[in-house]
N, C-alpha and C positions, 0 to 999 in steps of 0.2 A: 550175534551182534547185540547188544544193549544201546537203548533207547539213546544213550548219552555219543555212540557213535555216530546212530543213524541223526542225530541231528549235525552233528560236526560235519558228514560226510553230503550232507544238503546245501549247508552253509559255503564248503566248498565249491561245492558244483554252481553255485549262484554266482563265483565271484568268479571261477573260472570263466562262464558264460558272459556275465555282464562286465568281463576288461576288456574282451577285446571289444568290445560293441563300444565302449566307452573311448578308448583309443582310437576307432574308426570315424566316432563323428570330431574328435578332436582335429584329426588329420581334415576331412574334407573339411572343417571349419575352417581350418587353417590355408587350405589350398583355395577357398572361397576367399579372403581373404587379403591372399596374394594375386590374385589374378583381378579382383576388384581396384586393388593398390597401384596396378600394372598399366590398367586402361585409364585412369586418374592419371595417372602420371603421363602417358601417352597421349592424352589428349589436349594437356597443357601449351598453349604457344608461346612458339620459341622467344624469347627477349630480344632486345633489337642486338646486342651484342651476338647472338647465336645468327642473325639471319646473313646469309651469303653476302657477299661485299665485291663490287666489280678491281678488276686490276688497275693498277695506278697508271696504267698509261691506256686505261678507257674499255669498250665492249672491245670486244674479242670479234671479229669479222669471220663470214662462213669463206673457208678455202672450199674452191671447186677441183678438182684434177683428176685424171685421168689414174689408173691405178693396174699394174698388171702382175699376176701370179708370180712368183719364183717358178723357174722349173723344175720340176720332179726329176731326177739320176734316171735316164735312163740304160744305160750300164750294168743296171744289177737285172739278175732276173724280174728278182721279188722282194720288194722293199717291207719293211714291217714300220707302223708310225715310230717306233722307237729310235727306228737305224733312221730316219730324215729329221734335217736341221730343224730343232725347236718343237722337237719331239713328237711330228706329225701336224701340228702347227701352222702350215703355211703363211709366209709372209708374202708381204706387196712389195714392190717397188714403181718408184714413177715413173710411166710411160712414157717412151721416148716420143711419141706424136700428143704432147699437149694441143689441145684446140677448146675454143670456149663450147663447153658443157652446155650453154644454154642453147648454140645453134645446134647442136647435133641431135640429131634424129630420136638418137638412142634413149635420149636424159629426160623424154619428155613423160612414162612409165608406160608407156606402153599404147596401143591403140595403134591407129594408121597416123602413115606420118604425114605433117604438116604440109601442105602444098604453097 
C-alpha cells in the first residue's frame, strides 16, 4: 500500500464512522422536536367554539331502571362467544318489575340495609 492509499483509506473510515453518528443526532433532534411540538399543542385550551354545547331541548336527565341479562341458549352443550348473539357480547334488556331504584335496598352500594 502507498502512503496515498493509506490516507484515502482513513479518510474513508472517518466518514464512514461519523454518518451515521450524524444521522443519529439528526433523528433524535428531530423526534425531540416533535414530541416538544406535541405537548404545545396539547396543552393549548380549547376555543369556545370546540367546548361541548348542551342539547336544544336542555340537560339530559339521569334515567334510573332496572336492567336484566339476555339469556344465554341453553340447548347447546357448549357455546363459544362467536356462536351467541353479538359476538359474546351480552345485552340487557328492561326488566319487567321496574320499581324506583332509590327505595330499593340494592341501589344503595352496598353495606347493611337501611332500617
Amino acid at each position: 500500500m502507498t502512503l496515498c492509499s493509506i490516507e484515502l483509506a482513513a479518510g474513508r473510515d472517518l466518514a464512514v464512522g461519523a454518518a451515521p453518528f450524524v444521522v443519529g443526532v439528526v433523528l433524535v433532534a428531530l423526534l425531540i422536536a416533535l414530541v416538544w411540538r406535541g405537548q404545545r399543542r396539547r396543552a393549548r385550551v380549547p376555543r369556545p367554539e370546540e367546548q361541548p354545547r348542551l342539547p336544544e331541548s336542555g340537560p339530559v336527565g339521569e334515567i334510573i331502571e332496572r336492567r336484566e341479562p339476555d339469556e344465554v341458549p341453553r340447548d347447546v352443550p357448549r357455546s363459544t362467544p362467536h356462536r351467541l348473539p353479538g359476538f359474546g357480547n351480552s345485552g340487557t334488556r328492561p326488566s319487567g318489575a321496574q320499581q324506583d331504584a332509590s327505595t330499593d335496598d340494592r341501589s344503595r352500594g352496598g353495606g347493611r340495609p337501611q332500617e
